[in-house]
C-alpha positions in Angstrom: -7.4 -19.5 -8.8 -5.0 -16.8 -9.7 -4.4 -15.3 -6.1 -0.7 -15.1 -5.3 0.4 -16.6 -1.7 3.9 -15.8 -2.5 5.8 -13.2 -4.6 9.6 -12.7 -5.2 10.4 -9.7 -7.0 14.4 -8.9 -7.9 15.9 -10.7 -4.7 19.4 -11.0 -3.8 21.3 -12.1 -1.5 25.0 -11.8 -0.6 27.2 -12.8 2.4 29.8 -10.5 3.6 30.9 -7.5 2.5 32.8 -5.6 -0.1 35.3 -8.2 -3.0 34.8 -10.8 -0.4 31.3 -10.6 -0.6 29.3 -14.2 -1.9 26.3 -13.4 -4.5 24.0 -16.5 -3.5 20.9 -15.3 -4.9 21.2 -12.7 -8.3 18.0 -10.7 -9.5 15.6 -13.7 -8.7 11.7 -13.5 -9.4 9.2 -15.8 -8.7 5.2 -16.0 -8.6 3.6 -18.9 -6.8 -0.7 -19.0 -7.0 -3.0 -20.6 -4.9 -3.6 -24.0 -5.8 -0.1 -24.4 -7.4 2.5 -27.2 -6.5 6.1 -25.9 -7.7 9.4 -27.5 -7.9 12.5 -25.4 -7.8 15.6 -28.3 -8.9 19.3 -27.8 -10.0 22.8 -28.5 -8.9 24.2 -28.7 -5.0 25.2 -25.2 -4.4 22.9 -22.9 -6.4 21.3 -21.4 -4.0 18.0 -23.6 -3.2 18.1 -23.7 0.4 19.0 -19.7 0.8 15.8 -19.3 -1.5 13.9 -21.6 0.9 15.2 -19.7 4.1 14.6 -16.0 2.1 10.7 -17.3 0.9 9.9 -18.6 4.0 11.0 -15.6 6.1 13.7 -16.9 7.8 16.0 -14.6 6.2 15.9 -11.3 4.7 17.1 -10.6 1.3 19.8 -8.1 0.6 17.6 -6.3 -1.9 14.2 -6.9 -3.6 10.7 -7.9 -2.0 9.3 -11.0 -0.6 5.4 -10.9 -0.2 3.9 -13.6 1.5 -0.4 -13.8 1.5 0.4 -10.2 1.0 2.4 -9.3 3.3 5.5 -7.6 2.8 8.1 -9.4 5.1 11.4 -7.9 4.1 9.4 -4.6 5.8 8.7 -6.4 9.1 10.2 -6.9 12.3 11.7 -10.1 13.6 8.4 -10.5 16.1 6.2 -9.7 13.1 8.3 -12.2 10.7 7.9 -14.7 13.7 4.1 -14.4 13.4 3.6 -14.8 9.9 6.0 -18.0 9.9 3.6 -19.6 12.9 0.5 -18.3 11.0 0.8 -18.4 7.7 4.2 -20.9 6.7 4.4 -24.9 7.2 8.5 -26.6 6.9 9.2 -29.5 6.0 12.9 -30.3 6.1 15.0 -33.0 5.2 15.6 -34.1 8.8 12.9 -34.6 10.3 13.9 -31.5 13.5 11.2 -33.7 16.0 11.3 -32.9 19.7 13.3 -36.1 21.4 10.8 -35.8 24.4 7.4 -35.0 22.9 5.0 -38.1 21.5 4.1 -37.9 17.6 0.8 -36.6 18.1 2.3 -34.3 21.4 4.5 -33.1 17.9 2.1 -31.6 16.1 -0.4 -30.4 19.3 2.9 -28.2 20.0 2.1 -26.0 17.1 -1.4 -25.0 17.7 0.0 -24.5 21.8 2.3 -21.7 20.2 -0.9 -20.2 19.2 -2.4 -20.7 22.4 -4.7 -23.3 21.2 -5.0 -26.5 22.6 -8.7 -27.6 22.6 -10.7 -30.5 21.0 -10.4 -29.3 17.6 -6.5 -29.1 17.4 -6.3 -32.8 18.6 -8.9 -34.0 15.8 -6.8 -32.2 13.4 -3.6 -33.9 14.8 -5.5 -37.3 14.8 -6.7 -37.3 11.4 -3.4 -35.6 9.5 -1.8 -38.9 11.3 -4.4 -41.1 10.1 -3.8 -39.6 6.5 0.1 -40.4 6.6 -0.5 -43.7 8.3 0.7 -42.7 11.5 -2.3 -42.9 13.6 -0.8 -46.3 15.7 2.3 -44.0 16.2 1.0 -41.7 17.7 1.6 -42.2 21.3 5.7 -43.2 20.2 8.6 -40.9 20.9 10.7 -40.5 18.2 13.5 -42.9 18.9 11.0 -45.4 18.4 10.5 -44.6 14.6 12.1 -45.1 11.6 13.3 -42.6 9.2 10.5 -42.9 7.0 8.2 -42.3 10.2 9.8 -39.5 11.1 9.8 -37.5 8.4 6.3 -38.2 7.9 5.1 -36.9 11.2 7.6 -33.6 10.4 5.2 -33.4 7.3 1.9 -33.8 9.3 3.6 -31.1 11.7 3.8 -28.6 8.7 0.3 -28.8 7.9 -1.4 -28.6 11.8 -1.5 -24.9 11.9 -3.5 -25.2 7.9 -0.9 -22.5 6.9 -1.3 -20.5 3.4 1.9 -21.9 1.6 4.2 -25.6 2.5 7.9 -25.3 2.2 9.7 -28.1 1.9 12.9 -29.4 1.6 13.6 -32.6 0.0 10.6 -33.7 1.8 10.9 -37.5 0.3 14.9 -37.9 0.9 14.3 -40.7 3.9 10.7 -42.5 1.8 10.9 -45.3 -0.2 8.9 -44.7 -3.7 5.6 -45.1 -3.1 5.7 -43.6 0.7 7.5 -40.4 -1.1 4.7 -40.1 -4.4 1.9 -40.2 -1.4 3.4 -37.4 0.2 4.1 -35.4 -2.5 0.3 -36.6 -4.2 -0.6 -35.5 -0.6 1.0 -32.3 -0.8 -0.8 -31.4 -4.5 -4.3 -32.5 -3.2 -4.1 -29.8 -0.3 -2.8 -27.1 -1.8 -5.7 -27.7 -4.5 -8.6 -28.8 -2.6 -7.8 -25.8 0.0 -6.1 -23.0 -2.1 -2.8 -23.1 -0.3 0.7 -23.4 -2.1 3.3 -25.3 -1.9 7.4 -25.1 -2.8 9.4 -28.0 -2.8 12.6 -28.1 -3.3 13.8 -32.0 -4.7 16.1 -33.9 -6.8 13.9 -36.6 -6.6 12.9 -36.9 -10.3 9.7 -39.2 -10.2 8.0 -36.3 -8.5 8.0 -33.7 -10.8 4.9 -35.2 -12.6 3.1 -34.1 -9.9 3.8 -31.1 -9.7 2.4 -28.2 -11.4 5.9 -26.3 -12.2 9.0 -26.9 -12.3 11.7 -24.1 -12.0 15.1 -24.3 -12.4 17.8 -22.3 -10.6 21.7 -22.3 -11.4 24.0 -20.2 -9.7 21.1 -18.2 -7.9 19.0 -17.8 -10.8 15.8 -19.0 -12.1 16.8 -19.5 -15.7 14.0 -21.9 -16.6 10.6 -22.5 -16.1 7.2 -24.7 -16.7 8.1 -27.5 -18.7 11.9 -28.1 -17.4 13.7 -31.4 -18.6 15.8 -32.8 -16.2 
Protein backbone atom coordinates (compact mmCIF):
# COMPACT_ATOMS: atom_id res chain seq x y z
CA UNK A 1 0.00 0.00 0.00
CA UNK A 2 1.71 3.32 -0.52
CA UNK A 3 -1.34 5.72 0.57
CA UNK A 4 -0.24 8.22 3.20
CA UNK A 5 -2.60 8.47 6.45
CA UNK A 6 -0.29 10.93 7.83
CA UNK A 7 2.21 13.60 6.50
CA UNK A 8 4.44 16.12 8.34
CA UNK A 9 6.10 18.46 6.15
CA UNK A 10 8.74 21.18 7.87
CA UNK A 11 6.94 21.45 11.34
CA UNK A 12 7.91 23.45 14.24
CA UNK A 13 6.95 24.23 17.16
CA UNK A 14 7.95 26.92 19.81
CA UNK A 15 6.58 28.06 23.12
CA UNK A 16 6.54 31.61 23.95
CA UNK A 17 7.72 34.41 22.35
CA UNK A 18 10.68 36.37 21.23
CA UNK A 19 14.66 35.16 23.11
CA UNK A 20 12.51 33.43 25.56
CA UNK A 21 10.93 31.46 23.12
CA UNK A 22 11.47 27.19 23.43
CA UNK A 23 12.20 25.47 19.89
CA UNK A 24 10.50 22.01 20.77
CA UNK A 25 10.08 20.74 17.34
CA UNK A 26 12.83 22.18 14.42
CA UNK A 27 12.11 21.58 10.63
CA UNK A 28 10.56 18.02 11.20
CA UNK A 29 9.23 15.78 8.32
CA UNK A 30 7.61 12.63 8.41
CA UNK A 31 5.65 10.19 6.02
CA UNK A 32 3.63 7.37 7.56
CA UNK A 33 1.74 4.74 4.81
CA UNK A 34 -1.05 2.67 5.23
CA UNK A 35 -0.23 -0.58 6.58
CA UNK A 36 2.99 0.83 8.39
CA UNK A 37 3.73 0.39 12.16
CA UNK A 38 6.40 3.21 13.10
CA UNK A 39 8.40 3.84 16.22
CA UNK A 40 9.63 7.31 16.95
CA UNK A 41 12.46 6.68 20.20
CA UNK A 42 15.11 8.93 21.74
CA UNK A 43 15.96 10.70 24.95
CA UNK A 44 13.34 12.26 27.79
CA UNK A 45 12.92 15.67 26.49
CA UNK A 46 13.22 15.66 22.67
CA UNK A 47 10.24 16.43 21.85
CA UNK A 48 8.14 13.00 21.37
CA UNK A 49 5.11 13.83 23.17
CA UNK A 50 4.74 17.51 21.46
CA UNK A 51 5.11 15.40 18.06
CA UNK A 52 2.36 13.13 19.35
CA UNK A 53 0.03 16.09 20.43
CA UNK A 54 1.01 18.13 16.85
CA UNK A 55 0.27 14.63 14.67
CA UNK A 56 -2.64 13.79 16.27
CA UNK A 57 -4.27 17.21 16.15
CA UNK A 58 -4.22 18.22 19.43
CA UNK A 59 -2.03 21.02 18.77
CA UNK A 60 -1.10 23.15 15.99
CA UNK A 61 2.30 23.59 14.76
CA UNK A 62 3.96 26.92 14.67
CA UNK A 63 4.88 26.52 11.01
CA UNK A 64 4.71 23.67 8.43
CA UNK A 65 1.71 21.22 7.51
CA UNK A 66 0.13 18.28 9.18
CA UNK A 67 -2.15 16.17 6.77
CA UNK A 68 -3.96 13.58 8.25
CA UNK A 69 -6.05 10.95 5.61
CA UNK A 70 -5.72 14.06 3.66
CA UNK A 71 -6.82 16.46 5.41
CA UNK A 72 -4.99 19.48 6.18
CA UNK A 73 -5.56 20.10 9.99
CA UNK A 74 -3.22 23.02 10.66
CA UNK A 75 -6.07 24.82 8.12
CA UNK A 76 -9.04 23.70 10.28
CA UNK A 77 -11.00 25.01 13.00
CA UNK A 78 -11.03 23.67 16.49
CA UNK A 79 -14.72 21.98 15.83
CA UNK A 80 -13.35 20.63 12.47
CA UNK A 81 -9.91 19.36 14.35
CA UNK A 82 -12.45 17.90 17.02
CA UNK A 83 -14.15 15.85 14.19
CA UNK A 84 -11.22 14.44 12.57
CA UNK A 85 -9.69 13.32 16.07
CA UNK A 86 -13.27 11.44 16.89
CA UNK A 87 -13.29 10.11 13.23
CA UNK A 88 -10.37 9.47 12.02
CA UNK A 89 -7.49 9.29 15.30
CA UNK A 90 -7.43 6.42 18.15
CA UNK A 91 -4.93 7.40 21.73
CA UNK A 92 -3.49 5.37 23.54
CA UNK A 93 -1.59 6.91 26.47
CA UNK A 94 0.51 5.94 29.09
CA UNK A 95 -2.16 6.18 31.80
CA UNK A 96 -4.79 4.55 31.00
CA UNK A 97 -7.40 8.31 31.16
CA UNK A 98 -10.65 5.55 31.93
CA UNK A 99 -13.89 7.14 33.18
CA UNK A 100 -14.01 6.20 37.15
CA UNK A 101 -17.84 5.70 36.78
CA UNK A 102 -18.34 3.92 33.36
CA UNK A 103 -17.86 -0.16 33.12
CA UNK A 104 -15.03 -1.45 30.66
CA UNK A 105 -17.25 -2.31 27.96
CA UNK A 106 -19.64 1.16 28.95
CA UNK A 107 -15.61 2.60 28.10
CA UNK A 108 -15.43 1.94 24.80
CA UNK A 109 -19.55 2.16 23.86
CA UNK A 110 -18.82 5.97 24.94
CA UNK A 111 -16.92 6.52 21.80
CA UNK A 112 -19.24 5.34 19.16
CA UNK A 113 -22.20 7.50 21.63
CA UNK A 114 -20.01 10.65 20.60
CA UNK A 115 -20.93 9.75 17.17
CA UNK A 116 -24.38 9.20 17.99
CA UNK A 117 -24.09 5.57 17.53
CA UNK A 118 -25.10 3.22 19.99
CA UNK A 119 -26.75 0.22 18.28
CA UNK A 120 -26.05 -3.62 18.10
CA UNK A 121 -23.17 -3.23 15.97
CA UNK A 122 -21.08 -0.91 18.32
CA UNK A 123 -21.62 -3.36 21.27
CA UNK A 124 -20.34 -6.48 19.10
CA UNK A 125 -17.40 -4.36 18.20
CA UNK A 126 -16.84 -3.53 22.01
CA UNK A 127 -17.36 -7.20 22.85
CA UNK A 128 -14.99 -8.69 20.53
CA UNK A 129 -11.98 -5.92 20.76
CA UNK A 130 -12.39 -7.18 24.67
CA UNK A 131 -12.34 -10.61 23.80
CA UNK A 132 -9.08 -9.98 21.68
CA UNK A 133 -7.16 -8.26 24.66
CA UNK A 134 -8.59 -10.78 27.08
CA UNK A 135 -10.88 -8.54 28.69
CA UNK A 136 -14.10 -10.03 27.83
CA UNK A 137 -14.83 -11.27 31.84
CA UNK A 138 -13.98 -7.60 32.64
CA UNK A 139 -16.13 -6.23 31.08
CA UNK A 140 -18.95 -5.41 33.31
CA UNK A 141 -15.89 -4.06 36.13
CA UNK A 142 -15.31 -0.36 36.94
CA UNK A 143 -11.94 0.54 36.81
CA UNK A 144 -10.93 0.51 40.41
CA UNK A 145 -11.51 -3.07 40.10
CA UNK A 146 -8.50 -3.62 37.56
CA UNK A 147 -5.08 -3.71 37.57
CA UNK A 148 -2.67 -1.62 35.68
CA UNK A 149 -2.12 -4.04 33.15
CA UNK A 150 -6.08 -4.18 32.69
CA UNK A 151 -6.47 -0.85 32.40
CA UNK A 152 -4.31 0.02 29.92
CA UNK A 153 -5.52 -2.63 27.91
CA UNK A 154 -9.08 -1.56 27.80
CA UNK A 155 -7.55 2.29 26.98
CA UNK A 156 -6.15 0.32 23.96
CA UNK A 157 -9.41 -1.49 23.00
CA UNK A 158 -11.00 2.19 23.47
CA UNK A 159 -8.52 3.51 20.68
CA UNK A 160 -9.53 1.20 18.21
CA UNK A 161 -13.77 1.26 18.78
CA UNK A 162 -14.29 4.08 16.43
CA UNK A 163 -11.88 1.72 13.51
CA UNK A 164 -10.02 5.11 13.06
CA UNK A 165 -7.45 5.62 10.03
CA UNK A 166 -4.08 6.00 12.15
CA UNK A 167 -3.37 4.70 16.29
CA UNK A 168 -1.32 7.02 18.40
CA UNK A 169 0.17 5.80 21.17
CA UNK A 170 2.15 6.55 23.87
CA UNK A 171 4.23 4.11 25.59
CA UNK A 172 1.35 1.95 25.11
CA UNK A 173 3.18 -1.16 27.02
CA UNK A 174 4.68 1.01 30.07
CA UNK A 175 2.21 -0.80 32.83
CA UNK A 176 2.45 -4.82 30.68
CA UNK A 177 4.58 -7.33 31.66
CA UNK A 178 6.51 -8.86 28.41
CA UNK A 179 4.39 -10.93 26.82
CA UNK A 180 1.04 -8.82 27.65
CA UNK A 181 3.06 -5.77 26.01
CA UNK A 182 4.54 -7.89 22.56
CA UNK A 183 0.57 -8.90 22.19
CA UNK A 184 -0.36 -5.48 22.08
CA UNK A 185 2.07 -4.14 20.05
CA UNK A 186 1.78 -7.68 17.66
CA UNK A 187 -1.90 -6.51 17.97
CA UNK A 188 -1.32 -3.15 16.88
CA UNK A 189 0.92 -4.36 13.55
CA UNK A 190 -1.82 -7.00 12.53
CA UNK A 191 -4.53 -4.13 12.31
CA UNK A 192 -2.88 -1.59 10.88
CA UNK A 193 -1.91 -4.33 8.09
CA UNK A 194 -4.89 -6.48 7.71
CA UNK A 195 -7.11 -3.13 7.61
CA UNK A 196 -4.73 -0.40 6.09
CA UNK A 197 -4.63 1.90 9.00
CA UNK A 198 -1.39 3.32 10.63
CA UNK A 199 0.02 3.37 13.62
CA UNK A 200 2.77 5.76 15.68
CA UNK A 201 4.12 4.65 18.79
CA UNK A 202 6.05 6.34 20.71
CA UNK A 203 8.28 3.69 23.23
CA UNK A 204 11.46 3.07 24.98
CA UNK A 205 10.50 -0.27 25.28
CA UNK A 206 13.33 -1.90 23.16
CA UNK A 207 11.90 -5.56 22.57
CA UNK A 208 9.22 -3.93 20.49
CA UNK A 209 10.92 -2.48 17.84
CA UNK A 210 11.12 -5.80 15.98
CA UNK A 211 7.82 -5.49 15.28
CA UNK A 212 7.61 -2.61 13.97
CA UNK A 213 8.09 -1.65 10.54
CA UNK A 214 10.25 1.72 11.23
CA UNK A 215 11.92 3.03 13.58
CA UNK A 216 12.72 6.83 13.71
CA UNK A 217 14.74 8.63 15.88
CA UNK A 218 14.27 12.23 17.14
CA UNK A 219 16.90 14.29 19.25
CA UNK A 220 16.32 17.67 20.23
CA UNK A 221 13.12 17.96 17.94
CA UNK A 222 14.49 16.35 15.00
CA UNK A 223 14.24 13.19 13.13
CA UNK A 224 17.89 12.62 12.52
CA UNK A 225 17.58 8.85 11.76
CA UNK A 226 15.48 6.58 10.15
CA UNK A 227 14.56 2.73 9.04
CA UNK A 228 17.08 0.65 10.51
CA UNK A 229 17.92 2.60 13.88
CA UNK A 230 20.18 0.84 16.60
CA UNK A 231 19.31 1.59 19.81
Amino acid sequence: MSEEKLVLENVSKSFGEGENAVVVLNDLSLRVKAGELVAIVGPSGSGKSTFLCIAGALLSPSSGRVIIDGDEINKMSPGQMNSIRLKKIGFIFQSANLIPYLTVRDQLLLVTELEGNRNKEAKKRADDLLEKLGLAHRKHHYPESLSGGERQRVAIARAWMNNPEIIFADEPTASLDSERGRAVVQMLADEVKLRGKSAVMVTHDQRMLDLCDRVVWMEDGKLVESNSVQV
